[in-house]
Kinemage of the C-alpha trace (Angstrom):
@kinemage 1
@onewidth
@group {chain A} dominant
@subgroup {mainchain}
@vectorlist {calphas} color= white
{ca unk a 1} P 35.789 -28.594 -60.978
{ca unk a 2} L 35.941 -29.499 -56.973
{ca unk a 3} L 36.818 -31.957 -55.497
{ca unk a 4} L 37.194 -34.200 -58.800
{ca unk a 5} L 33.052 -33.107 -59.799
{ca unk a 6} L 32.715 -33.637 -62.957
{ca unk a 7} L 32.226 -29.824 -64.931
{ca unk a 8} L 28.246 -29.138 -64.190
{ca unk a 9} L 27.981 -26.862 -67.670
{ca unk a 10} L 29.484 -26.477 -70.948
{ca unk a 11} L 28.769 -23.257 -72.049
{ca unk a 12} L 29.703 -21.151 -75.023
{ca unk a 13} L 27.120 -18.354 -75.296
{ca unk a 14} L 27.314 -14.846 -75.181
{ca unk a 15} L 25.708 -14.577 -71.806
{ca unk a 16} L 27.675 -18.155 -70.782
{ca unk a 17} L 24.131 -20.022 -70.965
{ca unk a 18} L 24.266 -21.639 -73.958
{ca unk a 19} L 24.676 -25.557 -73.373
{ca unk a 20} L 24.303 -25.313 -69.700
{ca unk a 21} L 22.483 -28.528 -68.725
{ca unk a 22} L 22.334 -28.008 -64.951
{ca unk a 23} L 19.820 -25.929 -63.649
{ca unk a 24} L 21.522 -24.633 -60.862
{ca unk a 25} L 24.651 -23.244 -63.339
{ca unk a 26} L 21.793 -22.283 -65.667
{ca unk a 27} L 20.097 -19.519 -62.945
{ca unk a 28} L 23.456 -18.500 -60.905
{ca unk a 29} L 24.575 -17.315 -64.903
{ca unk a 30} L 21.973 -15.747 -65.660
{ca unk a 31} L 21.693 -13.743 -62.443
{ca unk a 32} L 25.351 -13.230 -62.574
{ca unk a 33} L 25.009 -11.066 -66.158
{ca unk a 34} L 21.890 -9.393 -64.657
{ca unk a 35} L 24.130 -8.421 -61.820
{ca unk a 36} L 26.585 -6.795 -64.382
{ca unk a 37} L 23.680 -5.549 -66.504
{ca unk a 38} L 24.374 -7.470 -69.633
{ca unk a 39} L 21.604 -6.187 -71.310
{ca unk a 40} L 22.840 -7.806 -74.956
{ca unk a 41} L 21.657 -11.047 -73.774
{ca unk a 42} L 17.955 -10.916 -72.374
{ca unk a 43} L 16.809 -13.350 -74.487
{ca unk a 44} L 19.731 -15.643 -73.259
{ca unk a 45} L 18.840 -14.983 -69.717
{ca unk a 46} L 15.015 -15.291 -69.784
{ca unk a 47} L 15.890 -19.043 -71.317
{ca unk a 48} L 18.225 -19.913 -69.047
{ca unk a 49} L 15.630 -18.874 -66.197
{ca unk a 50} L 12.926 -20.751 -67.766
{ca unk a 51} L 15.122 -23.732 -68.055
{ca unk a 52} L 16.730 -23.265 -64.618
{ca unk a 53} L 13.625 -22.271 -62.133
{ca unk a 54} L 11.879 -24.845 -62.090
{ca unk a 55} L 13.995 -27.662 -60.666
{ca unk a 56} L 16.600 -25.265 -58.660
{ca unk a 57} L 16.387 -26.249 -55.488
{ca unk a 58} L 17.205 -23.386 -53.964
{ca unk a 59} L 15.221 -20.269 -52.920
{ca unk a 60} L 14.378 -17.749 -55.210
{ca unk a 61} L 12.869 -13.729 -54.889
{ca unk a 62} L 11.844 -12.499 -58.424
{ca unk a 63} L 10.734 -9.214 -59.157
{ca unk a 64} L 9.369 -8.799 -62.376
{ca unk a 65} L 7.037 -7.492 -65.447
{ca unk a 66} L 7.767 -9.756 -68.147
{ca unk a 67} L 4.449 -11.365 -68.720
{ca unk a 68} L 6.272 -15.357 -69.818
{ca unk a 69} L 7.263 -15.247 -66.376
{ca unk a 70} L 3.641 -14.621 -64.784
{ca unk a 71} L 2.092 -16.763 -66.856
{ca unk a 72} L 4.377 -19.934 -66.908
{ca unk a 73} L 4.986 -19.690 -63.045
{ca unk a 74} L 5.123 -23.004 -61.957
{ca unk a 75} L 6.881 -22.637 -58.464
{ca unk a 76} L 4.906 -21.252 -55.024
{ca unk a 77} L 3.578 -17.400 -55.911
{ca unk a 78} L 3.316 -14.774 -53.112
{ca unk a 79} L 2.192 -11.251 -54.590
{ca unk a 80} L 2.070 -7.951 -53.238
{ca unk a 81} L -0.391 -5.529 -54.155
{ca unk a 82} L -0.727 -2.610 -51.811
{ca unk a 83} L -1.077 -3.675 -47.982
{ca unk a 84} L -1.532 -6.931 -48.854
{ca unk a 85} L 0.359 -10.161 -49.687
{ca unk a 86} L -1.278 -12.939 -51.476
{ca unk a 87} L -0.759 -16.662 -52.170
């Protein structure tokens, strides 16, 4: 806690997602374990980045394959194919 915040997550998971309510705590763990490559827990962390995305209010640069994440893209898209960068 800072400054007398109450605790933004409660998590118990094996990835630390697991009962996060707050979006923000929901991405910044789930980046965090794909940072250290916690590969056990993909289904954990694709969750917690559906859950998270779409109302973090930060910025966000996602490189990906996984085909959930193309399709259920809600957010702004810019793709690059080639030479070229699409909206």
């Amino acid at each position: 806690m800072r400054g007398g915040e109450p605790p933004r997550h409660v998590g118990c998971g094996p990835s630390g997602t697991a009962g996060v309510r707050d979006p923000v705590v929901q991405v910044e763990r789930a980046v965090e374990a794909l940072a250290r490559g916690d590969d056990g827990a993909s289904a954990a962390l694709a969750t917690a980045l559906e859950l998270g995305l779409p109302d973090f209010p930060g910025a966000v640069v996602v490189a990906s394959h996984d085909r959930w994440l193309g399709e259920d893209w809600v957010g702004e898209r810019l793709e690059l194919s080639g030479e070229t960068l699409e909206r």
